[in-house]
N, C-alpha and C positions, 0 to 999 in steps of 0.2 A: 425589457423582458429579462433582465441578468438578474435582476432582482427578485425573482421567482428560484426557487432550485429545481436540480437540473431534470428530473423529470417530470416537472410542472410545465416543462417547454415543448412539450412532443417526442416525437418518436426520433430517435440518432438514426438518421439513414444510413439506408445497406447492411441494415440491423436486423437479424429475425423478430419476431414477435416476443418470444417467449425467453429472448436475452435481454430485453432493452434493461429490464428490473437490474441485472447485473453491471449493467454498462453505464445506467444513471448512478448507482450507488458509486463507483467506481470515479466516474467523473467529478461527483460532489465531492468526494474527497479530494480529488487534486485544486479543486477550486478551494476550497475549504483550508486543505495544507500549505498553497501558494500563499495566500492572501494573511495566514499566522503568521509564514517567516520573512514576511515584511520587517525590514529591523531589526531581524532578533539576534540579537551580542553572540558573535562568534565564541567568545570567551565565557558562555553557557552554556556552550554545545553538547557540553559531557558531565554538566552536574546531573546529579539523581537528587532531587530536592527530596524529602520524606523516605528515602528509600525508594523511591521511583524510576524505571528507566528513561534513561535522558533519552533527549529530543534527540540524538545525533544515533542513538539505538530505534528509536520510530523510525526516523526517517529509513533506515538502513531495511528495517525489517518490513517498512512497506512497500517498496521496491521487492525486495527479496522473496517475499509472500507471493507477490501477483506472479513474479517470475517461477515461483515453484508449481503452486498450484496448475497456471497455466501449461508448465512443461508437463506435468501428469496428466490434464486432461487431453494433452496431443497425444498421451499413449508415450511417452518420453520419459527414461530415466533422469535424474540430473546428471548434468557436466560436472567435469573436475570444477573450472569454475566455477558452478554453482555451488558447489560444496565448500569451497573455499570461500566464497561470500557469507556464505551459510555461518561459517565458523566467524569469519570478521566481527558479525552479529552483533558476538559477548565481547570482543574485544575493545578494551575505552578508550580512548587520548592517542587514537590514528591520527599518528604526523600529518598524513594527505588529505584529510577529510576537511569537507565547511560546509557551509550550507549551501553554498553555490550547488558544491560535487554532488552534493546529497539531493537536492532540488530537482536536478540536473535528471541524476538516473531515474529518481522519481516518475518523473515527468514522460518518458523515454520509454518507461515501462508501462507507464500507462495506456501512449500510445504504441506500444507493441502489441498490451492486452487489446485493444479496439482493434486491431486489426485482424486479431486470433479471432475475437468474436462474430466479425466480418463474415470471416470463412469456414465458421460453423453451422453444418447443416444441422436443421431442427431436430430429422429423426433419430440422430443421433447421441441426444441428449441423454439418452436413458443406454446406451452405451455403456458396458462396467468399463471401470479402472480400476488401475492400483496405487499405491499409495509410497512410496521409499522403497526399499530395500526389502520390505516385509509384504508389500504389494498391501497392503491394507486394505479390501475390495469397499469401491463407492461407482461412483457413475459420475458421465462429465459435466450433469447437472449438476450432482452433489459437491463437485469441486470449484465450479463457475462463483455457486452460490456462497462458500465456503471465501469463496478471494473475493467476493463482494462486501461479505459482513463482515471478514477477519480486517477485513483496509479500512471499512467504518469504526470499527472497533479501538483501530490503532489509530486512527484518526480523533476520535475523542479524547484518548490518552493522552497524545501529544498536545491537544489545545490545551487540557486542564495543566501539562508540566511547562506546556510555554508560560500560561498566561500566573504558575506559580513564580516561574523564575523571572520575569517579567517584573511583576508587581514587589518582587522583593528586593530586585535590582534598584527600583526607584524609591523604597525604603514603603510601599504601601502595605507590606507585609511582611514578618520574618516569619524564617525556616526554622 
């Protein structure tokens, strides 16, 4: 059945109805992102092949995506921490980072987002929110669905820059 994606399996119990679409996308990406940095050379973690953000800015940003979006649709400011992450972002060739650390939060955030979604009542879906600083008005669908497709989105990035830096590493391609 793994061989199917993820919601080709059913419904994620203790899920509302009208989240699962959010909570599959979510999940396929983490299967999706684990299973890329299988192997992948520490020591590429911060090229930008083509001008492209590296793999060690996806990882960073999809962590930080799921955590932000979801902190707005609780009706939450960001933390100092979070801003601070936030800022990390752009920054390249963090002494402390790897793929593990980066894996790691990934994953963490993932399962933090499932468990927000857990505790989301449906009627509240259409709920406004705000957006930073500026309150940018959307609703806690509009944000759900926004950390579904922005993690897909970064999810594909990140394949296409693994799998450039990947194939150029073992000389199948130059940059």
């Amino acid at each position: 059945m793994n061989n199917l994606e993820v919601w080709m399996r059913g419904p994620i119990a203790g899920l509302a109805p009208l989240l699962q679409p959010v909570a599959h996308a979510i999940l396929q990406a983490r299967e999706e992102v684990n299973l890329m940095m299988i192997d992948f050379p520490e020591e590429l973690l911060w090229e930008s092949p083509a001008g492209c953000a590296s793999v060690a800015f996806h990882l960073q940003h999809l962590a930080g995506v799921l955590d932000r979006l979801f902190t707005y649709a609780n009706d939450q400011m960001l933390s100092e921490e979070q801003l601070d992450l936030l800022q990390l972002e752009s920054v390249k060739n963090q002494y402390n980072v790897n793929v593990k650390s980066l894996l790691t939060r990934f994953n963490n955030q993932v399962n933090k987002a499932l468990t927000q979604l857990k505790n989301i009542d449906e009627k509240t879906l259409l709920e406004a929110r705000g957006i930073g600083r500026k309150r940018i008005p959307t609703n806690v669908l509009g944000l759900l669905f926004h950390a579904a497709e922005h993690t897909q989105r970064h999810t594909g990035q990140l394949y296409v820059t693994v799998k450039m830096l990947k194939n150029a590493q073992s000389g199948t391609i130059q940059l």
